[in-house]
C-alpha positions in Angstrom: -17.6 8.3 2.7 -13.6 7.5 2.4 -13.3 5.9 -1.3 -10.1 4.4 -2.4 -9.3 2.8 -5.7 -6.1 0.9 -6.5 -4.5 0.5 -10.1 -1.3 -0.7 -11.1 -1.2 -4.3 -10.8 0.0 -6.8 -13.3 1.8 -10.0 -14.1 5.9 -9.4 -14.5 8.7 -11.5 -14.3 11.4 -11.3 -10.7 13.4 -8.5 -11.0 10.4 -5.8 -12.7 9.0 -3.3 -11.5 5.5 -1.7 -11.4 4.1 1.1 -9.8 0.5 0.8 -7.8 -1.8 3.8 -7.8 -4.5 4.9 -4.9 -6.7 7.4 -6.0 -8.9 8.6 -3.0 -12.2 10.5 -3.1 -13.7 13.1 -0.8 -10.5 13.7 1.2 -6.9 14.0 0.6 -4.4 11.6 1.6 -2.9 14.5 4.0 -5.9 14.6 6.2 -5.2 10.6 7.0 -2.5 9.9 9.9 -1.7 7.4 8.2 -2.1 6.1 4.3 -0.9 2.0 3.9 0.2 -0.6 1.4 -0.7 -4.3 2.5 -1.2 -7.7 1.2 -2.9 -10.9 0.9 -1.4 -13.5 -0.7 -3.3 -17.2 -1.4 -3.7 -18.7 2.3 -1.9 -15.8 4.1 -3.0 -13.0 6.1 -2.7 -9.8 5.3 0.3 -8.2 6.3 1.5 -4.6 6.2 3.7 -3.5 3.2 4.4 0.0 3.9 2.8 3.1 5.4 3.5 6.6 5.2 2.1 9.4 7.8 1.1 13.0 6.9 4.1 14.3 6.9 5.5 11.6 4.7 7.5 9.5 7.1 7.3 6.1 5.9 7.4 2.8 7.4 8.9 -0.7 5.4 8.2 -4.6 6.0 11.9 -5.7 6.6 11.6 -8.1 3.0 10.8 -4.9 1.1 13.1 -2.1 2.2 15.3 -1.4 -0.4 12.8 -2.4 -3.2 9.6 -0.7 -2.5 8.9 3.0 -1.7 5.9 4.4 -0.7 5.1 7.8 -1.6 1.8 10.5 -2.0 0.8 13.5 -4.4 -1.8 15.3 -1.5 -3.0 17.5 -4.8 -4.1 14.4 -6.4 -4.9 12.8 -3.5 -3.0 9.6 -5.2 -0.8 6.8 -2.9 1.8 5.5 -4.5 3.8 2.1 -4.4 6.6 2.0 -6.5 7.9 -1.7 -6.3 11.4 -2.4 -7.6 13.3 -5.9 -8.0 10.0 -7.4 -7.5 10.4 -11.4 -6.2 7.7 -14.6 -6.8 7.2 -14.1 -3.0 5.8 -10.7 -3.6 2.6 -12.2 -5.4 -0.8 -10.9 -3.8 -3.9 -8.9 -3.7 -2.6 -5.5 -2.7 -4.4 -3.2 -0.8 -4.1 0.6 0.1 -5.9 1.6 3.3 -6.4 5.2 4.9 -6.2 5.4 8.8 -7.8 9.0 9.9 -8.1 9.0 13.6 -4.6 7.6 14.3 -5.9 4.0 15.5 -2.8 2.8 13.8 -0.2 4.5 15.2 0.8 1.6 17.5 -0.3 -0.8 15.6 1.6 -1.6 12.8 2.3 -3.8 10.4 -0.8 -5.1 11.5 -4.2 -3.4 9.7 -5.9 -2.3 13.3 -6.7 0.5 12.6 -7.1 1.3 9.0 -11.0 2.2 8.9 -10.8 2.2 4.8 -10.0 0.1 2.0 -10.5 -0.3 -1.6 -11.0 -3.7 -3.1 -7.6 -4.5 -4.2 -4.8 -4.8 -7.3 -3.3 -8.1 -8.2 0.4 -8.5 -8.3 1.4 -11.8 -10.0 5.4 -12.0 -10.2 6.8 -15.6 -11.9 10.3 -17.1 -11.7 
């Protein structure tokens, strides 16, 4: 069974940065087709952040390219979100899923797809 376990999160003000962790157990991130970032934030839906396949092409929401990148150590099996220039609208739960049998390849943004999740970072950014 597909573990994941996010770290990173905090409260900072627009314009920080933080960086978001996703430690995985039993597997490494380069057997997944696919490793994501999404979202929830209070009344929203969850919405795709950024994903990256096995052979790290990545994949950006139009409001974060430029400020986030997305990024994988396979020997730590670790996800990364580095997020730059960080906005009040960027406030959520943040998530980092794992797609192994590809399900998402057509899919995305949307989460159809990603079979595994871990229960979430919050990201809290004030004006």
């Amino acid at each position: 069974q597909v573990q994941l376990v996010e770290s990173g999160g905090g409260s900072v003000q627009a314009g920080g940065s933080l960086r978001l962790s996703c430690a995985a157990s039993e597997y490494s991130t380069s057997n997944a087709y696919f490793m994501g970032w999404f979202r929830r934030a209070p009344g929203k839906e969850r919405e795709g952040v950024a994903r990256i396949n096995r052979i790290g092409s990545a994949s950006y929401r139009d409001s974060v390219k430029g400020r986030f990148t997305i990024s994988q150590d396979n020997a730590k099996k670790t996800l990364y979100l580095q997020m730059n220039g960080l906005k009040p609208e960027d406030t959520a739960m943040y998530y980092c899923a794992a797609d192994f049998s590809g399900g998402s390849h057509y899919t995305w943004p949307s989460d159809v797809g990603f079979k595994y999740w871990g229960h979430g970072t919050q990201v809290t950014v004030s004006s």
